[in-house]
C-alpha positions in Angstrom: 0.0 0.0 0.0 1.1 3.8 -0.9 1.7 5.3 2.2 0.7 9.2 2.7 1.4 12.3 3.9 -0.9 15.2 4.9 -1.5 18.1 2.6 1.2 21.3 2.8 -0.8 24.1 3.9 0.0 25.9 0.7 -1.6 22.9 -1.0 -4.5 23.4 1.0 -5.0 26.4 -0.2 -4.3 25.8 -4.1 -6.3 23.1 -4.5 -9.0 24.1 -1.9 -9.6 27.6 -3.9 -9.5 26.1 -7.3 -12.3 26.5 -9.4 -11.6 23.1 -11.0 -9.8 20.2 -10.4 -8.2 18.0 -13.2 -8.5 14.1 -12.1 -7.3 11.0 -13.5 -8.4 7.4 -11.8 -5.8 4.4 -12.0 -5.9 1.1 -13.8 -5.5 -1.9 -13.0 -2.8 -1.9 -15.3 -1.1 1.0 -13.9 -1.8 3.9 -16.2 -4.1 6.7 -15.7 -7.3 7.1 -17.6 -7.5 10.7 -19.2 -8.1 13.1 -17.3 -11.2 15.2 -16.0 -12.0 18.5 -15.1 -14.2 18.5 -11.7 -15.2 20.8 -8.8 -13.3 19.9 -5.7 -13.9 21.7 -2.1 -12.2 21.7 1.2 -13.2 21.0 4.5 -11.2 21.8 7.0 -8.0 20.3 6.7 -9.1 17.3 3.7 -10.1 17.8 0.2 -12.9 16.4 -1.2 -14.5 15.7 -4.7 -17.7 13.8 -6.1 -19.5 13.1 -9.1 -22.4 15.5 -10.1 -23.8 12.4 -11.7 -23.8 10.1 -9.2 -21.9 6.4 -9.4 -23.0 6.1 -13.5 -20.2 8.7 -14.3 -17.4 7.6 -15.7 -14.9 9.6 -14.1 -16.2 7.9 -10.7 -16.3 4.6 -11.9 -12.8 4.4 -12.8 -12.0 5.2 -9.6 -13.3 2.0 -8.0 -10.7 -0.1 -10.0 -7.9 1.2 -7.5 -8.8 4.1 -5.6 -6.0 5.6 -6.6 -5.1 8.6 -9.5 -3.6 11.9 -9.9 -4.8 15.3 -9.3 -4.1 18.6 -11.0 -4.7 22.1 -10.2 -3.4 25.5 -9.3 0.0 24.3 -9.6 -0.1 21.6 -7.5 0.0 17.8 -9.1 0.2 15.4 -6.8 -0.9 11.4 -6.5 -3.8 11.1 -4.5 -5.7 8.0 -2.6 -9.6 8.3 -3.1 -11.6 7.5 0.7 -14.9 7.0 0.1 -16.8 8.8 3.0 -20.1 9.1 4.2 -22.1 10.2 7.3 -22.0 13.1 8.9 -19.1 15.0 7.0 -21.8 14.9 3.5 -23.3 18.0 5.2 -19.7 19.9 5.6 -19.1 18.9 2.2 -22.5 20.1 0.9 -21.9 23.4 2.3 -18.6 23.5 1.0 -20.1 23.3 -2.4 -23.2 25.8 -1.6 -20.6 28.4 -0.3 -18.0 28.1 -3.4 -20.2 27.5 -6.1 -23.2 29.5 -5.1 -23.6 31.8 -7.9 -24.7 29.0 -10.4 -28.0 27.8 -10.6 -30.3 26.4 -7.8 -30.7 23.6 -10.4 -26.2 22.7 -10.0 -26.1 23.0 -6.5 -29.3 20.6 -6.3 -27.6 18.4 -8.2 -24.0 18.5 -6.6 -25.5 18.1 -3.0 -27.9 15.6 -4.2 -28.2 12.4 -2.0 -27.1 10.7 -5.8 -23.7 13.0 -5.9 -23.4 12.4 -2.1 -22.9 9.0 -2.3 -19.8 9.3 -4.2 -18.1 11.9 -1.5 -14.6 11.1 -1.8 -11.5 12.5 0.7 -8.2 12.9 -1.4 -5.1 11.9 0.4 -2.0 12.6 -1.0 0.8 10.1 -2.0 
């Protein structure tokens, strides 16, 4: 197992006040998939992304085979473990997304705080 280390505060920051988030899940075979462009929030000290479109999306499934990828954004790339996560740190995590990405529709934030994009809340731990 990769072992990891805790975010730099200067990461923190980058990543946490991205707009968007390149991602790329592992194979099985060791390569990463192509990358795509995501919202990602912080909480605290821990990053976290999901899937607008719930456990269907591609980009989320890929990240079952491994749970493992590569993050890029605001000059910071790094290799990241994904945690799936649940209970009471969804709501953080909703608010999270309410607070940064507010000022697009009601319709968006439905969707990205939806029970279906909560269930694929994911923690991003660097390698």
């Amino acid at each position: 197992m990769t072992t990891t280390a805790p975010w730099t505060d200067d990461e923190l920051d980058r990543v946490g006040s991205a707009e968007e988030l390149d991602i790329a899940s592992r194979r099985r075979d060791g390569e990463l998939s192509g990358p795509r462009t995501i919202w990602v929030v912080r909480v605290g000290d821990d990053i976290y992304v999901r899937s607008v479109n719930g456990p269907t999306s591609a980009w989320f499934r890929g990240t079952r085979a491994c749970h493992e990828g590569r993050i890029e954004t605001g000059g910071v790339e790094k290799d990241v473990a994904f945690v799936d996560v649940d209970g009471d740190i969804n709501a953080a995590v909703d608010a999270a997304y309410r607070t940064k990405y507010g000022r697009y529709s009601a319709n968006t934030i439905q969707r990205i705080t939806s029970s279906t994009a909560g269930s694929t809340t994911m923690r991003l731990l660097p390698h």
